[in-house]
C-alpha positions in Angstrom: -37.7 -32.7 50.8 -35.5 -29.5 50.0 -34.6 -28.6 46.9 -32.5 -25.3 46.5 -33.7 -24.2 43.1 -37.3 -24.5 44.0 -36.6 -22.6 47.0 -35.1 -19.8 45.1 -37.5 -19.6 42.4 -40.4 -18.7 45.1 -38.4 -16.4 46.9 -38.4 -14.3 43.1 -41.6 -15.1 42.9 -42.5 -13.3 45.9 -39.9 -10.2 45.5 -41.6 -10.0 41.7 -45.2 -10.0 43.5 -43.8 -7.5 45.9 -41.9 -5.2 43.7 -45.1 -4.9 41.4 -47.3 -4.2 44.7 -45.0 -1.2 45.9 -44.3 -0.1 42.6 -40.9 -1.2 42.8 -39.0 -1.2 39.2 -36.3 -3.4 39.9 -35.2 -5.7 42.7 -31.1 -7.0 43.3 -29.7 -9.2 45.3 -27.3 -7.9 47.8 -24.0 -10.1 47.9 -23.8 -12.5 50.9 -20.1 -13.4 49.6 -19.5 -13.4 46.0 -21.4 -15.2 43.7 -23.9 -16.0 46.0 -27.6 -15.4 46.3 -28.1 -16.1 49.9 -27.4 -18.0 53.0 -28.7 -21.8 53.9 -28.3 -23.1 56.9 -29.6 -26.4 58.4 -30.9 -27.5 61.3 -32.2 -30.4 63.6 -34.8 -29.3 66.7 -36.1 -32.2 67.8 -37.4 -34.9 65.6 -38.1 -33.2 62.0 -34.7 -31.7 60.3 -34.9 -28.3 57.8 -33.5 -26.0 55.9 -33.5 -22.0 55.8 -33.3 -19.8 52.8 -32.3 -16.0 52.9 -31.3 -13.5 50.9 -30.8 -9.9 51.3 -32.5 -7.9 48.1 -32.2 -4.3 47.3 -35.4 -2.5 45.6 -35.4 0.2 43.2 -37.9 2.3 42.0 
């Protein structure tokens, strides 16, 4: 099952671990549309449904 929180908490999870592997200071999300964090979209190939998760994210050193 999909659950949107849980996706986004390992997406920060892995811009933290990548950020502090780079030497990046801080990391920002890039506005999709306002208020947003990113872009789901569903789909159905053939007999198992799911769900993608993006986000655009700026890094900073």
């Amino acid at each position: 099952s999909y659950d949107k929180g849980e996706a986004m908490n390992v997406a920060m999870a892995v811009y933290q671990d990548f950020a502090a592997e780079h030497k990046y200071k801080h990391y920002r999300y890039a506005d999709y549309k306002k208020g947003t964090f990113g872009v789901e979209k569903n789909f159905k190939e053939g007999k198992i449904p799911y769900v993608s998760y993006s986000s655009r994210v700026i890094f900073t050193k």
